[in-house]
C-alpha positions in Angstrom: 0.0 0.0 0.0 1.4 3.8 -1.0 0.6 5.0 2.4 0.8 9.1 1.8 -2.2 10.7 1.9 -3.9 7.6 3.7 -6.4 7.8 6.8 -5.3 6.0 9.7 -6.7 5.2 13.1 -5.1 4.2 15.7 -6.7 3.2 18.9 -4.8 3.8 22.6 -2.8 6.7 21.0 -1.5 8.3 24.7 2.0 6.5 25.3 4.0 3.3 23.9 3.0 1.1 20.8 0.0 3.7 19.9 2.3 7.3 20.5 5.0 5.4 18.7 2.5 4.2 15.6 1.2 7.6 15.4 5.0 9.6 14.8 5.6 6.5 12.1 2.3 7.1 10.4 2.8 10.9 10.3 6.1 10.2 9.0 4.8 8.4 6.1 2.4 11.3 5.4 -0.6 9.9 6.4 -3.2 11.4 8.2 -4.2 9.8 11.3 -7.1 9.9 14.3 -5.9 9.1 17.3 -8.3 7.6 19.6 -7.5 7.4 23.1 -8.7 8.5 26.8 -5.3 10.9 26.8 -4.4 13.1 23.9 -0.4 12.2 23.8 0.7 16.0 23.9 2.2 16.3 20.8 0.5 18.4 17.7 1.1 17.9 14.1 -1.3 19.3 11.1 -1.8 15.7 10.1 -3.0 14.5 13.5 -6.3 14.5 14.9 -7.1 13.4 18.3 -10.3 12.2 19.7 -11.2 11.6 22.8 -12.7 7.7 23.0 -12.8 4.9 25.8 -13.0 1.9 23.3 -14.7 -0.2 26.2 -17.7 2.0 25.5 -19.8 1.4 22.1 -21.0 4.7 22.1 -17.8 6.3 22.4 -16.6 4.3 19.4 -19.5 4.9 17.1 -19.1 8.7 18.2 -15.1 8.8 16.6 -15.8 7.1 14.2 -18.5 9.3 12.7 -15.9 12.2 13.9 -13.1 10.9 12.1 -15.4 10.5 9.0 -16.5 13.8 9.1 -12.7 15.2 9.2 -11.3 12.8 6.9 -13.8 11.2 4.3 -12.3 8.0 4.8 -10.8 5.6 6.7 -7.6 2.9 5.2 -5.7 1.8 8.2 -7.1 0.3 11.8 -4.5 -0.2 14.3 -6.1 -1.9 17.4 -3.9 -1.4 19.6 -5.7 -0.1 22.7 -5.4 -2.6 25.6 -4.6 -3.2 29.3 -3.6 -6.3 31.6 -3.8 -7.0 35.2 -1.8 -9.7 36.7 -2.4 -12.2 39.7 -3.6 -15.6 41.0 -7.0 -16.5 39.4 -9.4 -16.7 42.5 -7.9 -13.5 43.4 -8.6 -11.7 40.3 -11.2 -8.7 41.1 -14.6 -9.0 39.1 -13.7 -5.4 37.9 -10.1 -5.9 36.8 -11.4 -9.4 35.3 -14.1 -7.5 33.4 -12.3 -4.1 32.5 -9.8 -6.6 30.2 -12.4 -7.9 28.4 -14.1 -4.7 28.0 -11.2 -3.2 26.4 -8.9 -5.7 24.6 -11.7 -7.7 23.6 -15.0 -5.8 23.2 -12.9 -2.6 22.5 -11.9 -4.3 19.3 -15.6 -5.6 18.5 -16.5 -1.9 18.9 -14.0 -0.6 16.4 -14.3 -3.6 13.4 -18.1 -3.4 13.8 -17.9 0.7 12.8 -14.6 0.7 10.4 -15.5 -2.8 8.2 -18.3 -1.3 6.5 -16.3 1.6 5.4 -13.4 -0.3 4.4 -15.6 -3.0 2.1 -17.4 0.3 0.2 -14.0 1.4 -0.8 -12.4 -2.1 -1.5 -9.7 -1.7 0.1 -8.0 -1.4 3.6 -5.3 -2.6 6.3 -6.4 -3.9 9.9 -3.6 -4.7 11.8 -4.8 -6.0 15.4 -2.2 -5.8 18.5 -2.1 -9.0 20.6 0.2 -10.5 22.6 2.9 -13.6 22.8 0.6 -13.9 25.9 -1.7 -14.7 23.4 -0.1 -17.3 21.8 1.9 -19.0 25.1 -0.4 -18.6 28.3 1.5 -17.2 31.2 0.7 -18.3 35.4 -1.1 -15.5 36.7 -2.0 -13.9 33.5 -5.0 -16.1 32.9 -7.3 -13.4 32.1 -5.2 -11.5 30.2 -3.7 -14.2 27.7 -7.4 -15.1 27.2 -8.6 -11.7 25.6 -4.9 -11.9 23.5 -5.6 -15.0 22.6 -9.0 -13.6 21.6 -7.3 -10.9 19.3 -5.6 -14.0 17.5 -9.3 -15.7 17.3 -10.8 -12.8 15.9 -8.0 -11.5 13.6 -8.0 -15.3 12.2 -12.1 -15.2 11.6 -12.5 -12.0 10.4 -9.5 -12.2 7.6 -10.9 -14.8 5.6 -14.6 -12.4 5.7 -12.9 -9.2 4.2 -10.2 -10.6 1.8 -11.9 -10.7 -1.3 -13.1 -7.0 -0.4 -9.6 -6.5 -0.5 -9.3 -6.2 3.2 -5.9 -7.2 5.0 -6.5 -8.2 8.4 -3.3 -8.8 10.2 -1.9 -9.3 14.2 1.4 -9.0 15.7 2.3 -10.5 19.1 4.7 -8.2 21.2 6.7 -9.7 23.6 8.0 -7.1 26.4 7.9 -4.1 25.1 8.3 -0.9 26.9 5.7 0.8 28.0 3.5 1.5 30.9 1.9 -1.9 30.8 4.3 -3.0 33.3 3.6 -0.5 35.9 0.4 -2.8 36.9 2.9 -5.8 38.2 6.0 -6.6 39.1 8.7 -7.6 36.1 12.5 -8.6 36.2 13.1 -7.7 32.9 15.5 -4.3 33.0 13.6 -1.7 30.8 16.9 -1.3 28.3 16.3 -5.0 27.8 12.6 -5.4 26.1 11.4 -4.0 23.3 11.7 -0.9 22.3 7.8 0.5 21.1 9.7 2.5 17.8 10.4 -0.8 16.9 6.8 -2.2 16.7 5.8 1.1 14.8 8.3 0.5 12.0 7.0 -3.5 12.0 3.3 -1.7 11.9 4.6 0.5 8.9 6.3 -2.7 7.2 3.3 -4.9 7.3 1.1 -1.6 5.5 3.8 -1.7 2.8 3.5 -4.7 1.3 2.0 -5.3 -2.1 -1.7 -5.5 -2.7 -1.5 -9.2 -3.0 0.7 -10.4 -0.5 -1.3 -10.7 3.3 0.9 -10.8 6.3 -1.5 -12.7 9.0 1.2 -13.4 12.2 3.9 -11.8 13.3 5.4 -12.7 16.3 8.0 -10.2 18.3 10.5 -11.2 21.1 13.2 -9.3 22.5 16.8 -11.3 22.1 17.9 -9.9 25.5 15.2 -12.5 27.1 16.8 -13.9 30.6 
């Protein structure tokens, strides 16, 4: 795909994988909407931001229809809004339990169900879906978490074989430690200089939108080679 001049969202936008996505994107000339519950402080005539909790349907239908309005259409989706709470499974809170699927899972639902359409009318589009390795290799105490990753995988897998002959791609990468935030909500022994550094996911992002019209890039799995 020739990406300048393209309409991206990207979903989570405030720090890490989605901040990171966003500078890439611009860099390509593309025009992005940023949706997120934090604008990520940082203004550029190609950037819109719009406020959006992707746990909430309403919210989602409301940026979309906002960054239609701005931009006419939409050619990239970068789900990449997500959260994870870490523990023993019978003492997993009902809200923490809940709040994961709400977001990685349902927030996803939310933002296929409004951008598909609009991507099948013009024949043409990129979905790239942000998982996990969690999603792929379970890990103790992350039982609820590596569920809704391994959700992401489910879905992405489904949905891809729906919206290629509209000319669709539907792709999802699986991070391994990366560094962001995410590890602020449990304790990791992984040095920070040793995971992943987010940049590096937005140029993999920018790669997979790249490649030819016929050539679909379904997996991509990402792991640090300072692993302990």
């Amino acid at each position: 795909m020739e990406l300048k001049n393209k309409v991206a969202v990207v979903t989570g936008v405030s720090r890490g994988i989605g901040k990171a996505s966003v500078q890439a994107l611009l860099n390509q000339g593309v025009k992005v909407a940023g949706w997120g519950i934090r604008n990520p402080e940082f203004s550029h005539p190609d950037f819109h931001f719009i406020q959006c909790n992707v746990k909430d349907p309403k919210a989602v239908e409301s940026a979309y229809l906002e960054t239609i309005a701005k931009f006419s259409s939409i050619d990239i989706l970068i789900n990449n809004a997500g959260l994870g709470y870490f523990g023993k499974i019978e003492e997993m809170s009902l809200e923490q339990w809940h709040e994961m699927f709400a977001v990685n899972v349902h927030g996803v639902f939310y933002c296929l169900k409004n951008v598909i359409p609009t991507m099948r009318k013009q024949r043409s589009g990129h979905i790239i879906n942000i998982s996990s390795i969690a999603g792929n290799t379970p890990v103790p105490e992350g039982a609820g978490y590596s569920a809704t990753k391994a959700s992401v995988k489910a879905i992405t897998h489904s949905i891809y074989r729906e919206v290629r002959s509209d000319k669709i791609k539907v792709s999802v990468i699986y991070p391994g430690s990366t560094r962001t935030d995410f590890f602020n909500n449990f304790p990791n022994t992984m040095r920070a200089e040793d995971m992943i550094d987010p940049k590096d996911i937005a140029n993999s992002i920018i790669h997979l939108l790249q490649t030819p019209d016929d050539f679909l890039p379904l997996d991509l799995e990402v792991r640090t080679m300072n692993a302990k």
